[in-house]
ChimeraX commands (.cxc) that place a marker at each C-alpha (Angstrom):
marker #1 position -44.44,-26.43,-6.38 radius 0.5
marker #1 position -41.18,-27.59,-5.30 radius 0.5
marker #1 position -38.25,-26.03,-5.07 radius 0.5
marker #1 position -34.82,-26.15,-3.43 radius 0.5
marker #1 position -33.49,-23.65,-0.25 radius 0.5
marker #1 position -32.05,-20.31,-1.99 radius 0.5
marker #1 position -31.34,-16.53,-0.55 radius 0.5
marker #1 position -30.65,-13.76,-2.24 radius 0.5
marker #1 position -27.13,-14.57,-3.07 radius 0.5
marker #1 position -27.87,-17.88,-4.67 radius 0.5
marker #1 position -28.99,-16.65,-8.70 radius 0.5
marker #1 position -25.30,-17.96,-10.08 radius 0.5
marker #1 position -25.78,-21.24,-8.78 radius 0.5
marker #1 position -29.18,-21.69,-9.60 radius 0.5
marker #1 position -28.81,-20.33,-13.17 radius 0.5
marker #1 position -26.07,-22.88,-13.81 radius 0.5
marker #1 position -28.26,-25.84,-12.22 radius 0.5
marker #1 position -31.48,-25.16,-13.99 radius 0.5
marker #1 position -29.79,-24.61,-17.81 radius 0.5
marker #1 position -26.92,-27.80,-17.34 radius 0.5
marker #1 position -27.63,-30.66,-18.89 radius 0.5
marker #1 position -29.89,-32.94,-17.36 radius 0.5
marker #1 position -31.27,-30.51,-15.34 radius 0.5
marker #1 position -34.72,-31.39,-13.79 radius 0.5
marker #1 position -37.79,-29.63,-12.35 radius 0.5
marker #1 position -37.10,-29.01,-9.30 radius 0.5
marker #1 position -33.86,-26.72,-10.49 radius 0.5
marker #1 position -36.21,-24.60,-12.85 radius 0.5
marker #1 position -39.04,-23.88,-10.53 radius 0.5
marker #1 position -36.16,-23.00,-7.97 radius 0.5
marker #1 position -34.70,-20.46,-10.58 radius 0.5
marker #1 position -38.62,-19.62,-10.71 radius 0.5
marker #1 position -39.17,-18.83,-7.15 radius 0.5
marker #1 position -35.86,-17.04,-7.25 radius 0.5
marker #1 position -37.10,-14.37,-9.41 radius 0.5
marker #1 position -40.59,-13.87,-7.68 radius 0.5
marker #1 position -38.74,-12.87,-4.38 radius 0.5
marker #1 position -35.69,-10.89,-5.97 radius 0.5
marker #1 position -36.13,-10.35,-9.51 radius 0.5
marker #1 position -39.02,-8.60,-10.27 radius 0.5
marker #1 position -37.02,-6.17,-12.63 radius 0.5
marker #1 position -36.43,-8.90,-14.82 radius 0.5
marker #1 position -40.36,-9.38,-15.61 radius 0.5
marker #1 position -41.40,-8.23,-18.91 radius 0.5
marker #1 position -44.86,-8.61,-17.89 radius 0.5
marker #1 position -45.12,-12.24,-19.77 radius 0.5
marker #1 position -41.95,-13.94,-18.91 radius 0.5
marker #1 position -38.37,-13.23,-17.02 radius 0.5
marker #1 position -35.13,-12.71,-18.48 radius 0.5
marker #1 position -32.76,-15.21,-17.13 radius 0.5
marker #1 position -29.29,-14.56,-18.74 radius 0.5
marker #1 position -30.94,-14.28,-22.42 radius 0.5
marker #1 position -32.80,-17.48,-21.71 radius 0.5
marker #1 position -36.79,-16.86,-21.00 radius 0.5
marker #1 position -38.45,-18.07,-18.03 radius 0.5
marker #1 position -42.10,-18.49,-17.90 radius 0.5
marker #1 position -44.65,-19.12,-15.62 radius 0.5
marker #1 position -46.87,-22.65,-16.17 radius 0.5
marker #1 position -50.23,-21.82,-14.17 radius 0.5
marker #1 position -52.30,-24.48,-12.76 radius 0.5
marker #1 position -56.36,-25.14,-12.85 radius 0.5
marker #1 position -58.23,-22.18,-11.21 radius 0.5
marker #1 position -59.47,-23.30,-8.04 radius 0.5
marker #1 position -63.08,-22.46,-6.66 radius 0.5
marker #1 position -62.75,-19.09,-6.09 radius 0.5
marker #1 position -61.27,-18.96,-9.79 radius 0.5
marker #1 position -57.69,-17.64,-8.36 radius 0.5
marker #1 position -54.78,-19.00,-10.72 radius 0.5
marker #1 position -51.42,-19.96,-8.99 radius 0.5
marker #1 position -47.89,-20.82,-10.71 radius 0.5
marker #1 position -47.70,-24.64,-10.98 radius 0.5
marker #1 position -44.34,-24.63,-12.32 radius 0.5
marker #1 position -41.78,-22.69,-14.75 radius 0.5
marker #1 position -40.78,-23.28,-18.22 radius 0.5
marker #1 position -37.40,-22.39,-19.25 radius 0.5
marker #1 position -36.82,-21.39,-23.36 radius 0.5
marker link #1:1,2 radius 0.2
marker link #1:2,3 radius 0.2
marker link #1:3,4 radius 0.2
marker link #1:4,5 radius 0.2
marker link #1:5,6 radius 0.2
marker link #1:6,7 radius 0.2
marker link #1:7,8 radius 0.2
marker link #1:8,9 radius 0.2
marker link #1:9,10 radius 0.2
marker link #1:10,11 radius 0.2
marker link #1:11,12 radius 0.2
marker link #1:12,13 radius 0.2
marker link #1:13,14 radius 0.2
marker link #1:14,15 radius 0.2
marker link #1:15,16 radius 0.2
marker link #1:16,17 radius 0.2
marker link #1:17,18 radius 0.2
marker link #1:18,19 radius 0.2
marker link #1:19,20 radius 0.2
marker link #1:20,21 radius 0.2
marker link #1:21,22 radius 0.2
marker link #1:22,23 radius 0.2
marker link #1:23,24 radius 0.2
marker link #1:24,25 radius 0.2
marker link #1:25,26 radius 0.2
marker link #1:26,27 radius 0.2
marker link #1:27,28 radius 0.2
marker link #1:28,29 radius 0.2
marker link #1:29,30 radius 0.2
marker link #1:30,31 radius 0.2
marker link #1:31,32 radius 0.2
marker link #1:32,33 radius 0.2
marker link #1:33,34 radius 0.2
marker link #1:34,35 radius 0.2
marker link #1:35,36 radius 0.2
marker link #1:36,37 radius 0.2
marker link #1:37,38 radius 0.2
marker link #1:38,39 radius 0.2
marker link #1:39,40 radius 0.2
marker link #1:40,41 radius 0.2
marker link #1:41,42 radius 0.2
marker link #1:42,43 radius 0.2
marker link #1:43,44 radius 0.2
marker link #1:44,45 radius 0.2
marker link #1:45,46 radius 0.2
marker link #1:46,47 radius 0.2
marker link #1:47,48 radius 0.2
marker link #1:48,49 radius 0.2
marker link #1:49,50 radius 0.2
marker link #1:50,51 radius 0.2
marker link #1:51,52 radius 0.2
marker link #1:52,53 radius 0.2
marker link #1:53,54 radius 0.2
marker link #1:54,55 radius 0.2
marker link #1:55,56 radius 0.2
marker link #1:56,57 radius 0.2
marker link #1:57,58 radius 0.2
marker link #1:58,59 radius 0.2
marker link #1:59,60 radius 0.2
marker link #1:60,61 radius 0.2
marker link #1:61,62 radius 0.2
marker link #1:62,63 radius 0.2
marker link #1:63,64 radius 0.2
marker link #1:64,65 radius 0.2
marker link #1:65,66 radius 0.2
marker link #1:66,67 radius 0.2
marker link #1:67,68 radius 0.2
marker link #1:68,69 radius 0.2
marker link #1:69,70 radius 0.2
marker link #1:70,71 radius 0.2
marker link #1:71,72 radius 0.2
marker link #1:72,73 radius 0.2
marker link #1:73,74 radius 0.2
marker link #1:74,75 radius 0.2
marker link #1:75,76 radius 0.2
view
């Protein structure tokens, strides 16, 4: 997955990137990655809350060992 540089201080400008119009992939999985490394209160144990908006987790193929990683976020 892709995503763009962030820190801890970035969630306002990554909010506004990933919900304006036109916004592409690379802006929600950033969002995404965002709340795995600072947001875990915002897990509801199926999605996060991102400013009333919902932001889940699109997993990929399990690989041999049948471990499932995040392929990309979906933002409702």
């Amino acid at each position: 997955m892709n995503t763009n540089k962030f820190n801890r201080y970035s969630y306002s400008e990554l909010i506004a990137a990933a919900t304006a119009p036109g916004a592409q992939q690379i802006d929600v999985d950033t969002l995404g990655a965002w709340f795995e490394a600072y947001g875990a209160s915002y897990w509801n144990g199926e999605c996060y809350d991102a400013d009333g908006r919902d932001l889940f987790p699109v997993y990929g193929e399990p690989n041999e060992d049948g471990d499932v990683e995040i392929a990309s976020y979906e933002l409702r």
